[in-house]
N, C-alpha and C positions, 0 to 999 in steps of 0.2 A: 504493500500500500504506500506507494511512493509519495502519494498527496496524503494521503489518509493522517497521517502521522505527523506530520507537521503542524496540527492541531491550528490552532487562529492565529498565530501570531500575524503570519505575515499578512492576515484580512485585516487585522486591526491595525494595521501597518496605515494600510488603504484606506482606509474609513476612519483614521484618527484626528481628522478636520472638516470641516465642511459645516453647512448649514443643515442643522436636523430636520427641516421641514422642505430641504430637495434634495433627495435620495438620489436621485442621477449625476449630481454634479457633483463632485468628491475632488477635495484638492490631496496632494499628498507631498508630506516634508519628510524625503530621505534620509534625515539625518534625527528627529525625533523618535525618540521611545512611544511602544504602542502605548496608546490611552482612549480607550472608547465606556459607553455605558452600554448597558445591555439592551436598552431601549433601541440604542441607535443600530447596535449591531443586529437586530433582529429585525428591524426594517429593511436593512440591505440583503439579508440572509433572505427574507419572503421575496424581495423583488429578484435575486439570483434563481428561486427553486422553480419561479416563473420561465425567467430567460430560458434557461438550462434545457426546459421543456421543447424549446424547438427543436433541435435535431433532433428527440426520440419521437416525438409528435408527429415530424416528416416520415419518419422510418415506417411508425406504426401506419400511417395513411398508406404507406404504398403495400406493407403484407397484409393490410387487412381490407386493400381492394378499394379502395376510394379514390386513390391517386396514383398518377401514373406519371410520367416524363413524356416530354414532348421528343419526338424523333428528330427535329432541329436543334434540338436543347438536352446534351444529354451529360450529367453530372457521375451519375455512379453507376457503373454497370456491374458490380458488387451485390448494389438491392434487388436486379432484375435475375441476375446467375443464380447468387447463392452461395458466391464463392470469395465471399469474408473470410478473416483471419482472425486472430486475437489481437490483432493491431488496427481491427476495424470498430466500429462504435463501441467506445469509450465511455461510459456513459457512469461506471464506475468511483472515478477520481474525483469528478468535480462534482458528485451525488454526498459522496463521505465529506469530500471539503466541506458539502453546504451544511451538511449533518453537526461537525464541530463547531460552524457557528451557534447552532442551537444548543451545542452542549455548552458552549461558555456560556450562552444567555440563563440557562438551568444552574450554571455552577455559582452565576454572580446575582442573580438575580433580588436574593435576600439579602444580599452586603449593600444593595445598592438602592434597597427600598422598593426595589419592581415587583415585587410579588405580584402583580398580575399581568406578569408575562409567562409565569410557569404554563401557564394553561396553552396559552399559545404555541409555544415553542415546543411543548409536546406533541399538539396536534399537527404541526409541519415535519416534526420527526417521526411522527408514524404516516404521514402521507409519502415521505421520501425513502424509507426503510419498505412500504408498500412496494415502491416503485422499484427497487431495488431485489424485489421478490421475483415479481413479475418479468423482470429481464435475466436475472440470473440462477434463481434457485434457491439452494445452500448460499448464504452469507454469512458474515461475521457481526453478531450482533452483542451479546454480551460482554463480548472481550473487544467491540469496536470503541472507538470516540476515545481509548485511555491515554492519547500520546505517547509519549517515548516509554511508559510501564509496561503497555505490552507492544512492540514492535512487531509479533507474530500471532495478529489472532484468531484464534479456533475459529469455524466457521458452525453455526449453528442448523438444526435442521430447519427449513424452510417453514414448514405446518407450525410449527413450535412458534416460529419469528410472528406467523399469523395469529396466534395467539396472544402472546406477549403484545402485539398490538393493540389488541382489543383491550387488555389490562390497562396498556400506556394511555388509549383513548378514555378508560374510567378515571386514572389518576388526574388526566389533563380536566373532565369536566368536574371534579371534585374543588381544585385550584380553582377554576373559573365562579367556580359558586363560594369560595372563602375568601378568595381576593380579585374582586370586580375591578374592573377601570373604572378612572373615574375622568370625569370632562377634561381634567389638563394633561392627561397621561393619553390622548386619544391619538395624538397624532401619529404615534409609532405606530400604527397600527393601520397600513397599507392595504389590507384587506376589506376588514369589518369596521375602522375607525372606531375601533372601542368598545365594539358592542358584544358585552359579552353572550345574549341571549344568542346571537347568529352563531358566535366560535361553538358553541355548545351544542347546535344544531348540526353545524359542520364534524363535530367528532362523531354526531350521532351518524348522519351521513355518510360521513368514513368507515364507522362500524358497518354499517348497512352494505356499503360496496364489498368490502373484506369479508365476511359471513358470505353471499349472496354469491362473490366471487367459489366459493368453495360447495357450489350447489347441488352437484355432481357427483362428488365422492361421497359410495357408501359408507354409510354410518355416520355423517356427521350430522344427521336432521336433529340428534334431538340436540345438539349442540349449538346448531346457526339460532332454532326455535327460540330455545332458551334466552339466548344474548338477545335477539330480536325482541323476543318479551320482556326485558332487562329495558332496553330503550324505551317500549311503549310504557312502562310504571313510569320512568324518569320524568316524563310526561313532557319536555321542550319540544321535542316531534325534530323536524327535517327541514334542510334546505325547503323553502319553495319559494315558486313564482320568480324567482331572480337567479343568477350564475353567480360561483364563488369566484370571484374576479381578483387580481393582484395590480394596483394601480396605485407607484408613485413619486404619479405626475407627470405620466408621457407627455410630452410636446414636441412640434416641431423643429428643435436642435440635435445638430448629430450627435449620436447616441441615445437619445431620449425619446425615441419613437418606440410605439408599444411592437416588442419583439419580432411577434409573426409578422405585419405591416412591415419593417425594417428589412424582413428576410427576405417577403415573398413583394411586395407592394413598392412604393416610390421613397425616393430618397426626401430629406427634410427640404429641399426647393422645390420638391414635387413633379421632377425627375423620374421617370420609371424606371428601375433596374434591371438589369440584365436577366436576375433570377427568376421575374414576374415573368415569365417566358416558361419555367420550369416546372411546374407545377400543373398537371392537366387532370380532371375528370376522368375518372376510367366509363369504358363504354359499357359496363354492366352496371355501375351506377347509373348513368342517365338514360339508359336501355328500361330498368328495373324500375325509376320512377316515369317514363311513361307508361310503363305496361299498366302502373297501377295508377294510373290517372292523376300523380302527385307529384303536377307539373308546379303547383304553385311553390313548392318547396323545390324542385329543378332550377326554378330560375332564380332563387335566389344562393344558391348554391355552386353556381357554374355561369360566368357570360354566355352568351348565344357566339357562335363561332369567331373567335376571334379573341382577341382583349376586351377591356374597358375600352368606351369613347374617353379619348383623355380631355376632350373640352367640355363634356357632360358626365361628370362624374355618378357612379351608380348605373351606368346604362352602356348597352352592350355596342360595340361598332355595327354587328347586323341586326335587322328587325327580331323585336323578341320573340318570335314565330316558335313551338313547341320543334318545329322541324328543324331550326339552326339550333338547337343543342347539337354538339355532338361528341363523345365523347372518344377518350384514346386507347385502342385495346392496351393492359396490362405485361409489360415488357416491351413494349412497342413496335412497331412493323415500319416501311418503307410507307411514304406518302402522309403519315401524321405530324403534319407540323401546326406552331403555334397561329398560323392564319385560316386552318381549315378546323381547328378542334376547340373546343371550350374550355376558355380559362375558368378560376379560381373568382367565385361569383362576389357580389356586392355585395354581400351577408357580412363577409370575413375580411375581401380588399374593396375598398371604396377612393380612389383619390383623395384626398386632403383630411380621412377619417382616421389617425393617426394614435389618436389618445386615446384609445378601449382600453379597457381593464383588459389582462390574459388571463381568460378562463382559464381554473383550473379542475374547478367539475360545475357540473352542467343540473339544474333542477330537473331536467330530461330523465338523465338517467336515475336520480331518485325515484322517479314515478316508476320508470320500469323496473330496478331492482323490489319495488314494495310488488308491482305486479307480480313478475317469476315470485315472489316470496309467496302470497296470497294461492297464485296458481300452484304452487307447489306443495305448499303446507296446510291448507285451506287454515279449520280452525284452530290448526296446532298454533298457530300466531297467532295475536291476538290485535291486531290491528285492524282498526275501524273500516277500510273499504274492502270493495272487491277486487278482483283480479282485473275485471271488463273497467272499474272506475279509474284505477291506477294508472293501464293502460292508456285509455283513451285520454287522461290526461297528462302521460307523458306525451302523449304525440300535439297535444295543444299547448303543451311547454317549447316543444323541438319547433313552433312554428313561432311561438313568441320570441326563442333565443335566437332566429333567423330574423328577426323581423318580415313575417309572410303575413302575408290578409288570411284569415279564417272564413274568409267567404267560400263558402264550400264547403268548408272542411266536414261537417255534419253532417252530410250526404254521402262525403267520403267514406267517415267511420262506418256506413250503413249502406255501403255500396254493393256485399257481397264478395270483393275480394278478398282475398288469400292475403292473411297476414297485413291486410288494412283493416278489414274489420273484424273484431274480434271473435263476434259471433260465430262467422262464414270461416273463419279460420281454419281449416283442419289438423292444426298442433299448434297450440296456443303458448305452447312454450315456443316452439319456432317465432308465433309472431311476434311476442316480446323480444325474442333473442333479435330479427331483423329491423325493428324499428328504434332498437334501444342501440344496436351497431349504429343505425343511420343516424340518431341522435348524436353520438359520439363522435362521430366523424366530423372533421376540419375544428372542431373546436378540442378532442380529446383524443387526437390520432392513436395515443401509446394504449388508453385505455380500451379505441376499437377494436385494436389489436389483440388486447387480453380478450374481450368477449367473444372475438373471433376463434381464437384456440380454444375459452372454455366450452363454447358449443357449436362452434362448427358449423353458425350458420348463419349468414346465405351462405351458402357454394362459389366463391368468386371463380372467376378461369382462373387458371395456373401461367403463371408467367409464360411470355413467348422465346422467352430467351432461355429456358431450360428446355429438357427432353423427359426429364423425373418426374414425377407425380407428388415426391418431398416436396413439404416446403418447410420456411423456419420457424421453431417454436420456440427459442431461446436466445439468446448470447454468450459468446465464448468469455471465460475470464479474460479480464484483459491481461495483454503484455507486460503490463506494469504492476501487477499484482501475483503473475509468476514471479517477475525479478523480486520483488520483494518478500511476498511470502510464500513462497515456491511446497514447500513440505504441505504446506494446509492447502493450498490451491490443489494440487498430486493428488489430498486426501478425497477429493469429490469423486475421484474415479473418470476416467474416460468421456469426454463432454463432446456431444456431436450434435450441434445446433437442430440437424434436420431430422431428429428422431429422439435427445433427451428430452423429457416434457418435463414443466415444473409439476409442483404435486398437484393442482388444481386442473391440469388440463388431464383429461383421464385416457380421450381416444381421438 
């Protein structure tokens, strides 16, 4: 763990000046001793677990079928083959780095009078150690975050870590209920602005995906049930109606644009970049939402052939015609380039729309993990709606987080289709599993990803660039975590991305 271990200094190196109320603009004096407060350093920490999320965000959109590369525009042909290394996404190092800032805001927090950061800073450590699951397996959890005490730590079992999370997610809402923010302590707090009742909702939320995530493997029903019932007594309930957002203070100065905008969208003069090219609709997404008539959600998810008009921001260069969608087969082929295929729609890039919050979970997917819960456990839960209720109002979440007119929508849920409407459905866990993927998509790519390997559905095609029927359901250790802890890395045994599963994915 070549970063791992190096614990904060050298963050609070970087963040030992600057104005606490703009988290983007950081001066730094090379020659000062670090000095930070844990308030400050946990604003920069939530805005980094943000950024950090774009490369895997990328990654997860193109295995889990959403996104594809333009055949003009072709960046990695790694994600299309399958023939990554351990020196290919890294995702590792700069996950544990973000982890040890939360562990200095947990270690300082009472010297420094913050106690009501504990709650916080636990709940971004169990979202980050989450993510850390879901890409690798086996991790190092108990013996991570010690610094130079342990330079070689054990790696724990994965299911375990799952767990231990859910513990870390009760101690964080225990904190939040013994030491609330109060009005002047709010500004650290880049997410919720203070609010403790939302960070509380959000670990419940977390619970919820963690549990829900593990739906599959036998024997764990009376276990998810149980914690599930554990949140419903708590009684603060769930995310709803809004995204858990990380914003602080995008603006139009370089570096200070909100992440995916930066990566995927125009430069701070409003300049298109080169990578706005990159990024295409796969042809079974936009295939998939005409068949089922859920064009109004198409067009705000994809421009109509082409780009953005760049002098009319929000709107497509062709007529917004159902027929100029079009999308790019997955690995790409000869003739799909970025003038004949559908960019990355006005939902997510908009010209001069630069300051979003970066989602980092979605009230969408609330709805649908309480659905599969309901549909799966009926009244072993104990939670107030139905499976049909859950549903249909995850899918009136996924059209508000788009910003889509609901005109229609109504007809839609009661159209008869397959996996539109619930009733018409004929595997109701399938429709939850494909509306709760499309939820997730462009705004949660890594997490599309997870729900893509925990069940396997829809069917996307298979890359064109392979000849296998494998695809990837993991990440290698990285490179830099043989070098360092080489023995404990060895101890996981044999790691072959295209057929190790973590424990959650079962088939």
């Amino acid at each position: 763990m070549k970063k791992t271990y190096l614990y904060i200094a050298a963050f609070l190196v970087l963040v030992s000046t600057g104005c606490k109320k703009d988290y983007l603009n950081v001066n730094t004096n090379p020659n000062s001793l670090p000095t930070a407060t844990p308030s400050f350093v946990i604003s920069n920490a939530m805005n980094v677990s943000a950024s950090s999320l774009v490369s895997p965000n990328e990654l997860g959109m193109m295995w889990s079928g959403h996104w594809t590369q333009s055949n003009g525009y072709i960046l990695s042909t790694t994600t299309f083959q399958y023939q990554f290394t351990n020196n290919d996404y890294n995702y590792w190092d700069g996950t544990y780095d973000n982890l040890n800032d939360y562990k200095f805001v947990l270690d300082n927090a009472v010297a420094y009078k913050q106690e009501y950061l504990l709650g916080p800073a636990k709940i971004m450590m169990a979202f980050n150690f989450q993510k850390l699951v879901d890409l690798y397996g086996n991790i190092p959890y108990t013996d991570a975050l010690q610094g130079v005490k342990v330079l070689a730590p054990k790696f724990d079992d994965q299911k375990t870590v799952y767990e231990n999370l859910i513990t870390l997610l009760d101690g964080a809402i225990a904190d939040l209920k013994k030491y609330p923010y109060e009005s002047t302590n709010a500004g650290a707090d880049i997410i919720f602005k203070g609010s403790n009742l939302n960070w509380i909702k959000f670990a419940n939320s977390l619970k919820l995906r963690i549990l829900m995530r593990q739906s599959r493997i036998s024997g764990r029903d009376s276990y998810i049930t149980a914690e599930i019932n554990k949140i419903n007594t708590e009684g603060s309930g769930f995310i709803t109606g809004t995204e858990v957002g990380v914003n602080p203070g995008y603006n139009a100065s370089a570096g200070q644009i909100n992440p995916f905008y930066n990566a995927y969208g125009y430069s701070e003069t409003g300049a298109r970049i080169a990578t706005n090219n990159y990024p295409r609709i796969t042809e079974f997404a936009v295939n998939t939402l005409k068949a089922t008539g859920d064009t109004i959600r198409l067009k705000r998810v994809a421009y109509a052939v082409g780009n953005e008009d760049g002098a009319n921001p929000g709107v497509s260069l062709k007529p917004e015609l159902t027929s100029n969608y079009v999308g790019t087969p997955f690995g790409v082929g000869s003739g799909f380039l970025p003038t004949n295929t559908s960019a990355v729609g006005p939902a997510f890039l908009t010209k001069g729309v630069f300051n979003k919050p970066f989602v980092i979970m979605t009230a969408a997917e609330i709805q649908f993990n309480l659905a599969e819960a309901k549909q799966r456990y009926g009244a072993a839960v104990t939670l107030a709606g139905t499976a049909k209720s859950y549903y249909e109002e995850g899918v009136k979440q996924s059209y508000r987080a788009l910003g889509a007119s609901t005109t229609g929508l109504a007809a839609l849920l009661v159209s008869g289709v397959n996996d539109v409407d619930f009733y018409a459905s004929t595997n109701k866990l399938n429709a939850i599993a494909y509306q709760k993927w499309f939820a997730l998509g462009y705004f949660n790519g890594l997490e599309a990803w997870s729900e893509y390997r925990k069940s396997g559905y829809p069917l996307t095609p298979q890359s064109r660039a392979v000849t296998t029927t494998a695809r990837p359901l993991r990440l290698y250790y990285p490179g830099t975590e043989l070098g360092s802890n080489g023995a404990n890395v060895n101890a996981q045994g044999t790691i072959d991305p295209l057929s190790s599963r973590i424990f959650w994915d079962i088939d």
